[in-house]
N, C-alpha and C positions, 0 to 999 in steps of 0.2 A: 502557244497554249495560254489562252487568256482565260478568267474567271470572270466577264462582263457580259454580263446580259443587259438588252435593251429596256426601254420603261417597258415597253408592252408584257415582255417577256415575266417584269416583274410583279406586275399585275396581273396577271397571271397564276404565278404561283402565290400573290395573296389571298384572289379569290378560291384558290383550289385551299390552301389554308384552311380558309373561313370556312369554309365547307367542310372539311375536316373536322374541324373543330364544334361542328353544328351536330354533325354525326355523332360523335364521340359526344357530347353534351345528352342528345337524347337517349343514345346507348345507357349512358349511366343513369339517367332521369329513369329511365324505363328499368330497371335491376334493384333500382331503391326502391319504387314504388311496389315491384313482383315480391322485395326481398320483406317488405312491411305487410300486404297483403297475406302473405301467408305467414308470416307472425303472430298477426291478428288472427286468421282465419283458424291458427291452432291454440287459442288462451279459450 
């Protein structure tokens, strides 16, 4: 039972990462902007 994975492999799960991380990025872009939107839209 080895814990090594190939480069590809590793590359792999950066690109699935980075995509992650792009999702989760616009999720919260998009929560700030709904959570100000209607901040505003109630003053």
């Amino acid at each position: 039972m080895s814990d090594h994975h190939t480069d590809e492999e590793k590359e792999l799960m950066r690109q699935e990462d980075s995509k992650l991380d792009a999702i989760a990025a616009v999720v919260i872009i998009l929560s700030l902007t709904a959570a100000a939107y209607f901040w505003v839209s109630s003053q």
